[in-house]
Backbone as ProteinMPNN parsed JSONL, in Angstrom:
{"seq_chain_A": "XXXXXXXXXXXXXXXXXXXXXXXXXXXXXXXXXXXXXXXXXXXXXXXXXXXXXXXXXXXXXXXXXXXXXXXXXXXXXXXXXXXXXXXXXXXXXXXXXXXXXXXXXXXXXXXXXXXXXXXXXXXXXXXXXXXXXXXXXXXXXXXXXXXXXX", "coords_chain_A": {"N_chain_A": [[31.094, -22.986, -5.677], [30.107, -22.302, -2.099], [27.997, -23.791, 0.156], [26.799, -22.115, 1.534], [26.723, -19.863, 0.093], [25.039, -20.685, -1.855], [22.935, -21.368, -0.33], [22.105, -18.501, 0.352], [21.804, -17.681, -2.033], [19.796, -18.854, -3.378], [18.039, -18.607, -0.924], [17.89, -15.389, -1.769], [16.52, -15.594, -4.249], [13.777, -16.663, -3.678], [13.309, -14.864, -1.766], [12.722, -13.025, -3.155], [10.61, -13.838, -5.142], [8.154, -14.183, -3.077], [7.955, -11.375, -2.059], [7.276, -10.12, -4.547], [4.761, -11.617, -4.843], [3.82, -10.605, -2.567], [3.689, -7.415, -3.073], [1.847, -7.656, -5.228], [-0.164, -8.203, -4.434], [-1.035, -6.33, -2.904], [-1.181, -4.272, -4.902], [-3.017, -4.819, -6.081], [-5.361, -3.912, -4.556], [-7.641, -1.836, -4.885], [-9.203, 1.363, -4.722], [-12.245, 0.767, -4.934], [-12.09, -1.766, -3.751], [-11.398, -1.089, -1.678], [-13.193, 0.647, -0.317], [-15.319, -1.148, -0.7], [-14.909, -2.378, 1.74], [-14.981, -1.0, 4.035], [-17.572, 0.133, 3.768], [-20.613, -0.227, 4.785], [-23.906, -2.313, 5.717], [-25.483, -0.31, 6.444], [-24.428, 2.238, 6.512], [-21.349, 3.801, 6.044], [-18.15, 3.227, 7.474], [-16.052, 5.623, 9.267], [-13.641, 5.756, 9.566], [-12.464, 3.742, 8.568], [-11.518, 3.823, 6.048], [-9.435, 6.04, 5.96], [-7.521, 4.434, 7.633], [-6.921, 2.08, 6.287], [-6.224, 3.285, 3.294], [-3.95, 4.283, 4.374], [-2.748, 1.794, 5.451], [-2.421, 0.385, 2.821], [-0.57, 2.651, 1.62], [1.761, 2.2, 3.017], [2.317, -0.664, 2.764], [2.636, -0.467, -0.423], [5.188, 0.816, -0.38], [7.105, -0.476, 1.516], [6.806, -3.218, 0.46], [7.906, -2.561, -2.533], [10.52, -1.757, -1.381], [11.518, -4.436, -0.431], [11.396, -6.078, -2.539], [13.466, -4.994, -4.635], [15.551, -4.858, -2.128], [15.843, -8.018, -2.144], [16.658, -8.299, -4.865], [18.534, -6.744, -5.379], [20.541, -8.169, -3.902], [20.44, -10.591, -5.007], [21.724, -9.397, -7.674], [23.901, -9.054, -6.444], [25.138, -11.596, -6.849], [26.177, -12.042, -9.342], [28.047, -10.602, -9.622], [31.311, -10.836, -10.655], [33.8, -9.262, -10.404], [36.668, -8.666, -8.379], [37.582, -6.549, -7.053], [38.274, -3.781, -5.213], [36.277, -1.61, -3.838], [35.698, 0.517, -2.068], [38.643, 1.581, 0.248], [40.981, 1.949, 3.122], [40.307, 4.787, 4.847], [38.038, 5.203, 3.908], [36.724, 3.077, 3.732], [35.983, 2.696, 6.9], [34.052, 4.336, 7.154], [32.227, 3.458, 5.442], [29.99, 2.414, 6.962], [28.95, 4.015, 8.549], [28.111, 5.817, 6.97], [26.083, 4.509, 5.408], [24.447, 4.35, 8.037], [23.049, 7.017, 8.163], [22.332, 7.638, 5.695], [20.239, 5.734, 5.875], [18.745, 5.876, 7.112], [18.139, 8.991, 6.399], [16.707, 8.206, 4.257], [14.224, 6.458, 5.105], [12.819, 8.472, 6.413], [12.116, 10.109, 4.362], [10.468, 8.333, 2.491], [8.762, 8.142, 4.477], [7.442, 10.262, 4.224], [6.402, 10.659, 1.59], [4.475, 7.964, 1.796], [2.874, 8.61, 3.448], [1.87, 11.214, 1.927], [0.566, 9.279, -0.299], [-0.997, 7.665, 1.187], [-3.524, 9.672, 1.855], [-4.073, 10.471, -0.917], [-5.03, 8.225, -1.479], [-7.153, 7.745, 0.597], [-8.72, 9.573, -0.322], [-9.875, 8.997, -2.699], [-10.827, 6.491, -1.586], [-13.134, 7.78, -0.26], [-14.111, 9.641, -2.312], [-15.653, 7.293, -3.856], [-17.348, 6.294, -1.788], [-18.489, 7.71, -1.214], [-20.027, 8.327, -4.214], [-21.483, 5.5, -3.707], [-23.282, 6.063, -2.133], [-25.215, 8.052, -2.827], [-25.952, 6.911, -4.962], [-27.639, 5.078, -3.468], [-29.533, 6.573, -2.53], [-30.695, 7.146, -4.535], [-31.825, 4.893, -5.44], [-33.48, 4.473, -2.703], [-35.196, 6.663, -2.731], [-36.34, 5.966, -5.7], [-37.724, 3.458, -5.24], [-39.504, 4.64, -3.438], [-41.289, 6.614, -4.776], [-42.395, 4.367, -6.543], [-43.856, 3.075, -4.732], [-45.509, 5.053, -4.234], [-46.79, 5.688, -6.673], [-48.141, 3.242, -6.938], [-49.853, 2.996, -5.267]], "CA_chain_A": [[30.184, -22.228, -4.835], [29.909, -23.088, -1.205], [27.156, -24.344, 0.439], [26.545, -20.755, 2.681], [26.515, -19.041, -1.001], [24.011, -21.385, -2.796], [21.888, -21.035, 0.392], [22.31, -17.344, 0.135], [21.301, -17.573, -4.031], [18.491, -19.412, -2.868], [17.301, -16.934, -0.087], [17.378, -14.358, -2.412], [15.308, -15.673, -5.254], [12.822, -17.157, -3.027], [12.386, -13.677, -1.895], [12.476, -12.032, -4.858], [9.172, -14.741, -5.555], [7.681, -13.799, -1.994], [8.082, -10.386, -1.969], [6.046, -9.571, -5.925], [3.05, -11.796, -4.661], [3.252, -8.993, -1.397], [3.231, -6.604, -4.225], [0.996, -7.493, -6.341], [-1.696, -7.813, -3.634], [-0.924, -4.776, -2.299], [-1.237, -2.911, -6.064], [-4.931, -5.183, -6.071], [-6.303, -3.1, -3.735], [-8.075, -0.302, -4.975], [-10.189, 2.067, -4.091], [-13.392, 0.227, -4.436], [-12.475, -2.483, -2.546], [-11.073, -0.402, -0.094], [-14.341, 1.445, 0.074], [-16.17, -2.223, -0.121], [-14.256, -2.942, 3.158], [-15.396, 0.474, 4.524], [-18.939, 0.622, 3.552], [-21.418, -1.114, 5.654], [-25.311, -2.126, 5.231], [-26.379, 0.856, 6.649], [-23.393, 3.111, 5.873], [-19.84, 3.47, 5.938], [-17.291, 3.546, 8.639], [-15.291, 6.791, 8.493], [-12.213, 5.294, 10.27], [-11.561, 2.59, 7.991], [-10.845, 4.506, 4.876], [-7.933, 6.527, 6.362], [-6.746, 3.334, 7.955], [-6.275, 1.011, 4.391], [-5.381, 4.047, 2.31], [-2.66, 4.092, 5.014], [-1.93, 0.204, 5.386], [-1.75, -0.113, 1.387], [0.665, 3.219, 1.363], [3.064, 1.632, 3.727], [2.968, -1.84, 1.713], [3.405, 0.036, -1.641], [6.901, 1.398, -0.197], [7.807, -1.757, 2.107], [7.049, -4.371, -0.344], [8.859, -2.601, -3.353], [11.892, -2.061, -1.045], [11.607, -5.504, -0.123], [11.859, -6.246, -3.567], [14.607, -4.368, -4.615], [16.63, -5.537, -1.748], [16.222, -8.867, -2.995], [17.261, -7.947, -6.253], [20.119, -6.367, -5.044], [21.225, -9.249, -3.102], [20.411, -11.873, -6.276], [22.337, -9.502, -8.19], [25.63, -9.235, -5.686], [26.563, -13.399, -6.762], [26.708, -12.496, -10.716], [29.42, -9.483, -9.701], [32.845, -11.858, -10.716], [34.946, -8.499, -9.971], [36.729, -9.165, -7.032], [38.372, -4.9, -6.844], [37.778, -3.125, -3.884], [35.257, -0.572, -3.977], [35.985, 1.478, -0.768], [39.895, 1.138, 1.03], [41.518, 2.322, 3.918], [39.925, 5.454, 6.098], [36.397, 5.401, 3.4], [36.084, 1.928, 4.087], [35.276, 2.68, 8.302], [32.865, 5.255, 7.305], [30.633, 3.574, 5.18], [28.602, 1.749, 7.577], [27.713, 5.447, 9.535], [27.036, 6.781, 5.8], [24.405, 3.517, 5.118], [23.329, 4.346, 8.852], [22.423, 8.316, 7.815], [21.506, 7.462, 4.442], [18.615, 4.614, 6.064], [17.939, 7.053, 8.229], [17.282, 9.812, 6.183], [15.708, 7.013, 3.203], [13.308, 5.993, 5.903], [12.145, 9.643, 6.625], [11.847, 10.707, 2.981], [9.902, 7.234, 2.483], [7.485, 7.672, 5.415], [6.63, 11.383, 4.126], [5.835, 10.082, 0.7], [3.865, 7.635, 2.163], [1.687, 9.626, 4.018], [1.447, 11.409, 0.681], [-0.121, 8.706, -0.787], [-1.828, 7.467, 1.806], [-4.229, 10.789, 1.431], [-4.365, 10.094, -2.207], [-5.737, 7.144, -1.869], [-8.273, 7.949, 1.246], [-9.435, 10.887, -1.169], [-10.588, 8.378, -3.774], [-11.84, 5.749, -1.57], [-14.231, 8.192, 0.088], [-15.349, 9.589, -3.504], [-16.363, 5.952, -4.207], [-18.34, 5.747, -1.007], [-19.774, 8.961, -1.525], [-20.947, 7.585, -5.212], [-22.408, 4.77, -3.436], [-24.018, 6.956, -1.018], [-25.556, 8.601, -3.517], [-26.263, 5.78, -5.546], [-28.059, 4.243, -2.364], [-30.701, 7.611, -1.999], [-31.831, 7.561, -5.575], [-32.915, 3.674, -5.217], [-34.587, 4.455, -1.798], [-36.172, 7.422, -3.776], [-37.149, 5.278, -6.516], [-38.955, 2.719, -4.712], [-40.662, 5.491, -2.644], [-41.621, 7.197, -5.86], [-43.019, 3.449, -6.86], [-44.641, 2.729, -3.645], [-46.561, 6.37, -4.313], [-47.653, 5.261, -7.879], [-48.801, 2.365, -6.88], [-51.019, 3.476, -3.96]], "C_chain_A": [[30.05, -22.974, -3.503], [28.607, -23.425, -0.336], [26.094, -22.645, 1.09], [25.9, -19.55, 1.171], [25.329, -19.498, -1.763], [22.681, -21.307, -1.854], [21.482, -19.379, 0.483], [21.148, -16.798, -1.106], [19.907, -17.745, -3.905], [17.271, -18.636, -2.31], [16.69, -15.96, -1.047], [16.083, -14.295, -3.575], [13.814, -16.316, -4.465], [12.129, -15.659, -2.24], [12.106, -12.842, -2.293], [10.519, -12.22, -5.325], [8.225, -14.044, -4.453], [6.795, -12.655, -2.136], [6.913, -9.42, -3.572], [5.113, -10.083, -5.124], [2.565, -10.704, -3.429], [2.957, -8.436, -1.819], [2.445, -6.647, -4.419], [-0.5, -7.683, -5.848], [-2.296, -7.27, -2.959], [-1.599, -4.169, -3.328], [-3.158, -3.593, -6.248], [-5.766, -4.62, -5.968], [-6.429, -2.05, -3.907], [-9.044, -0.012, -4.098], [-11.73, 1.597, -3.893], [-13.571, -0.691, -3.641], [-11.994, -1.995, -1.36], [-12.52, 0.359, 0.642], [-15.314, 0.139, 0.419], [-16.24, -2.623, 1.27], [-14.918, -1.827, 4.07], [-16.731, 0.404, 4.436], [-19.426, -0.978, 3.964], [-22.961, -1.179, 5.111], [-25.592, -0.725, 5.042], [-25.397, 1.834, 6.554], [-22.083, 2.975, 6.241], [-19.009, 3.938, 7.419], [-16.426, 4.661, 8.54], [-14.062, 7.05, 8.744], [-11.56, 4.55, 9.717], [-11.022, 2.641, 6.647], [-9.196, 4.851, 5.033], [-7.309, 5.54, 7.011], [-6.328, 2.672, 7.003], [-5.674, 1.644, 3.364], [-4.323, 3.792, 3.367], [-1.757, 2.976, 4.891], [-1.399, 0.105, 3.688], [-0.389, 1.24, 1.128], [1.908, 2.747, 1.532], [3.392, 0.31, 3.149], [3.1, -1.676, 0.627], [5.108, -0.028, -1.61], [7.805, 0.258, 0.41], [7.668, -2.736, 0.993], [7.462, -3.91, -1.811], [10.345, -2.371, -2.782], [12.638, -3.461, -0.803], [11.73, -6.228, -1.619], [12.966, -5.937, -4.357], [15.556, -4.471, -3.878], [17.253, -6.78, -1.991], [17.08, -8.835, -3.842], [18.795, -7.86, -6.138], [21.136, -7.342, -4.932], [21.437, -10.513, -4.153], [21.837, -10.969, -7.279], [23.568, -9.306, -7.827], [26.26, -10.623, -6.266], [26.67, -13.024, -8.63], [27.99, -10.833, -11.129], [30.561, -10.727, -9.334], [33.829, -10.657, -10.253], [34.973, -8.535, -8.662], [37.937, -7.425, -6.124], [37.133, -4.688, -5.544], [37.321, -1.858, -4.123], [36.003, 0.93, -2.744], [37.407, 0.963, -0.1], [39.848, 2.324, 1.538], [40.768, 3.246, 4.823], [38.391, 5.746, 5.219], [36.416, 4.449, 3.992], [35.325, 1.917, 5.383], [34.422, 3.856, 8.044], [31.778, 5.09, 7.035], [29.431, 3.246, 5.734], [28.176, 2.749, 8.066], [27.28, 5.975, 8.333], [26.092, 5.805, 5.244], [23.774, 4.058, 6.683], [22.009, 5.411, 8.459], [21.591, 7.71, 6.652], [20.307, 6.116, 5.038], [17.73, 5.698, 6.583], [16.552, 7.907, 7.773], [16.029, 8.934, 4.793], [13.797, 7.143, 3.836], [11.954, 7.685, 6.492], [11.8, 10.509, 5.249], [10.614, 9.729, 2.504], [8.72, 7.518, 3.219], [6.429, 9.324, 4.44], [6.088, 10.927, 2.673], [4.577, 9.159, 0.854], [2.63, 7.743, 2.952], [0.867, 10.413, 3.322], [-0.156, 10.665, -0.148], [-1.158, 7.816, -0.175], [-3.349, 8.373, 1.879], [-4.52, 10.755, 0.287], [-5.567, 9.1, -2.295], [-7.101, 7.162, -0.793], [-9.021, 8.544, 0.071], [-10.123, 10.052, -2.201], [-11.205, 7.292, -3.18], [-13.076, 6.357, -1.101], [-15.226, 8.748, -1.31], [-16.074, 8.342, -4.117], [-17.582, 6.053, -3.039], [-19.217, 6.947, -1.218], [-21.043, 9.065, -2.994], [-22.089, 6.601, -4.607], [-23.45, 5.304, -2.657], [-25.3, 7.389, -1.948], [-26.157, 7.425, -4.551], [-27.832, 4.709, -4.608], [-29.379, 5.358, -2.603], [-30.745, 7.136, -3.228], [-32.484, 6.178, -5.582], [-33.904, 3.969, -4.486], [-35.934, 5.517, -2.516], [-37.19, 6.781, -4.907], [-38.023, 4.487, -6.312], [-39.676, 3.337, -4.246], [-41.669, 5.64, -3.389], [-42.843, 5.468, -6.141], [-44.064, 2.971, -6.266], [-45.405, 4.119, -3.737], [-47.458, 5.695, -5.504], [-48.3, 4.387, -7.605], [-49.843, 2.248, -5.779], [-52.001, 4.025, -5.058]], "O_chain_A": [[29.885, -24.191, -3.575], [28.157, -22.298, -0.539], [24.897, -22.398, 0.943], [24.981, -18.732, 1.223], [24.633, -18.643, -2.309], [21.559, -21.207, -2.349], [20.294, -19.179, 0.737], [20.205, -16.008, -1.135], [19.025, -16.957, -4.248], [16.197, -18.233, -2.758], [15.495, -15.704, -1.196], [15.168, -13.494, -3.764], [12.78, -16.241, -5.128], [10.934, -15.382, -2.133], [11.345, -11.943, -1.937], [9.632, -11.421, -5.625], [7.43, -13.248, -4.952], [5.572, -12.629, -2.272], [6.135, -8.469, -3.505], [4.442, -9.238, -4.532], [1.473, -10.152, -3.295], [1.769, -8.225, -1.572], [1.731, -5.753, -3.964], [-1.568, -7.476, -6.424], [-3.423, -7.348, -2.469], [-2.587, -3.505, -3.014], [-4.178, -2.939, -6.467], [-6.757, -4.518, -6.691], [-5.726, -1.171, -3.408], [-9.575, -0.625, -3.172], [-12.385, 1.944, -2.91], [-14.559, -0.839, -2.921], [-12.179, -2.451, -0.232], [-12.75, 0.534, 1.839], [-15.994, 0.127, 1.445], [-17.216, -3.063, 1.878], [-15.459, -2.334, 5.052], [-17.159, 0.794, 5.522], [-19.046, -2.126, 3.736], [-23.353, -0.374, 4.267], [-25.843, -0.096, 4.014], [-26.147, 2.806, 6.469], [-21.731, 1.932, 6.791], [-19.321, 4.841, 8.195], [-15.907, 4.672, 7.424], [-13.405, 8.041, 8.425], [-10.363, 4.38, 9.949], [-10.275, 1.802, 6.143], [-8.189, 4.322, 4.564], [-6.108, 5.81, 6.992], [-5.106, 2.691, 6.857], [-4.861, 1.115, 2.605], [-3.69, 2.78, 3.065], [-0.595, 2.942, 4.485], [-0.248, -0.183, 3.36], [0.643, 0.911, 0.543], [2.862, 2.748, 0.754], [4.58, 0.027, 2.992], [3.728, -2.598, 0.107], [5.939, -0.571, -2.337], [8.944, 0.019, 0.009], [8.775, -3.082, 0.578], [7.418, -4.876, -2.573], [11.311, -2.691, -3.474], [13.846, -3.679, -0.901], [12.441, -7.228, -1.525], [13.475, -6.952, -4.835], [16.647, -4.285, -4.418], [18.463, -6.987, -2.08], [18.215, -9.284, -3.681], [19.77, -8.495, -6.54], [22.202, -7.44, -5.539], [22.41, -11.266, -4.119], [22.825, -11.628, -7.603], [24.444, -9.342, -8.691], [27.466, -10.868, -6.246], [27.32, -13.866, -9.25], [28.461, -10.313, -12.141], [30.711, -11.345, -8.279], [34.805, -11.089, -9.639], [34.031, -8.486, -7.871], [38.654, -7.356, -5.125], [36.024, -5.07, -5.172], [38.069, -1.03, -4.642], [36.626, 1.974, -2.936], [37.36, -0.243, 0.143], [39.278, 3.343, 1.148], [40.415, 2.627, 5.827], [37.579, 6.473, 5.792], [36.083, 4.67, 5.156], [34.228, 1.36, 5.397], [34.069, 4.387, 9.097], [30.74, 5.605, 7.452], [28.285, 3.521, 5.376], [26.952, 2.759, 8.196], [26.211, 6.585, 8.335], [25.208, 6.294, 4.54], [22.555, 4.226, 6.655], [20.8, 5.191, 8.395], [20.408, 7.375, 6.714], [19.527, 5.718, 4.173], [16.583, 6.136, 6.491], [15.349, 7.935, 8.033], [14.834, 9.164, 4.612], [12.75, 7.592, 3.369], [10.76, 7.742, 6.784], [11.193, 11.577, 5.32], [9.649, 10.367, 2.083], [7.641, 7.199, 2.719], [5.232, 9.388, 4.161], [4.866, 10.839, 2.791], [3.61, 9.442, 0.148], [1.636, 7.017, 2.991], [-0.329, 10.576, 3.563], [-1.266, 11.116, -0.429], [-2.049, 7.286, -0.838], [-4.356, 7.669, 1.962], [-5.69, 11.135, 0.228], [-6.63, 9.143, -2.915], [-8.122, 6.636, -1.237], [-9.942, 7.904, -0.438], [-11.157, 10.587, -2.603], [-12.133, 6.821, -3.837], [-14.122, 5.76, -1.358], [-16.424, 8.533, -1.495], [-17.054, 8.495, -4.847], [-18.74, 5.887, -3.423], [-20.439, 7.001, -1.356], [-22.19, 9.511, -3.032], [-23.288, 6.737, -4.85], [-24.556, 4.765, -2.679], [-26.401, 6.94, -1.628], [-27.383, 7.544, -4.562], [-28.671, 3.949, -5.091], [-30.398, 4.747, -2.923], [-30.974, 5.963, -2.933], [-33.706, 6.184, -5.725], [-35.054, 3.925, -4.924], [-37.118, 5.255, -2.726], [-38.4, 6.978, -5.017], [-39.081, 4.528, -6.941], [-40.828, 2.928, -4.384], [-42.771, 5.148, -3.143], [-44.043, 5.583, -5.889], [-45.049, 2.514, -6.845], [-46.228, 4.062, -2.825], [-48.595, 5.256, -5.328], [-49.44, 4.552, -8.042], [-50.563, 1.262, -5.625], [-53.076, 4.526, -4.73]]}, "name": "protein", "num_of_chains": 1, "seq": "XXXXXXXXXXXXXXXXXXXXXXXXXXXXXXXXXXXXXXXXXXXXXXXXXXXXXXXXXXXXXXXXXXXXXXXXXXXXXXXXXXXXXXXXXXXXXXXXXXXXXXXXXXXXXXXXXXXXXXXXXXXXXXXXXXXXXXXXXXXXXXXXXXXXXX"}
């Protein structure tokens, strides 16, 4: 193995490692603490919902591609076949059919993402709207207490 390959091997599993802890503190973030982040003393911001459902959509999809390219790349050094996949007039095409295919990846990807970006607003606002709600029947209750006790 030469030095360029073992640094390579290296690369890859190092961001194989990387790339889960992105994950996995991406998949962390639910809806309540997205709504924690969102909801203020005195009430909630109504900008910062649809902003984090957004940010965590887009690191769902980036940090499992980013995983999976890894992967890919860790598992290119334990392919020993040394046959040629693509010859002669395929071979100069495939780089414009990876360009299309990123292309269109990247536009199938974002609309999904947008998808779930809306998903996930939609449930952090029913959280804040629990708390909301959660918030009036205390103030109620003490009112109610502060009556009785007059």
């Amino acid at each position: 193995m030469t030095l360029a390959a073992l640094i390579q091997l290296l690369a890859s599993c190092i961001g194989i490692v990387g790339s889960l802890f992105f994950a996995i503190g991406v998949i962390r973030q639910n809806a309540a603490a997205m709504a924690r982040l969102s909801y203020t003393y005195w009430d909630a911001n109504p900008h910062l919902p649809g902003v984090l459902a957004a940010q965590k959509a887009d690191y769902v999809f980036g940090g499992g591609l980013i995983v999976v390219a890894f992967a890919l790349q860790l598992a290119s050094f334990f392919s020993t076949d040394p046959a040629l996949v693509l010859i002669g007039n395929s071979a100069s095409f495939a780089p414009w059919v990876a360009l299309g295919g990123t292309i269109a990846a990247f536009l199938v990807f974002r609309v999904a993402s947008t998808w779930l970006a809306n998903y996930y607003q939609e449930q952090v606002r029913a959280v804040i709207h629990e708390q909301n709600e959660e918030d009036e029947r205390e103030r109620r209750e003490k009112l109610e207490k502060r009556k009785n006790a007059s």
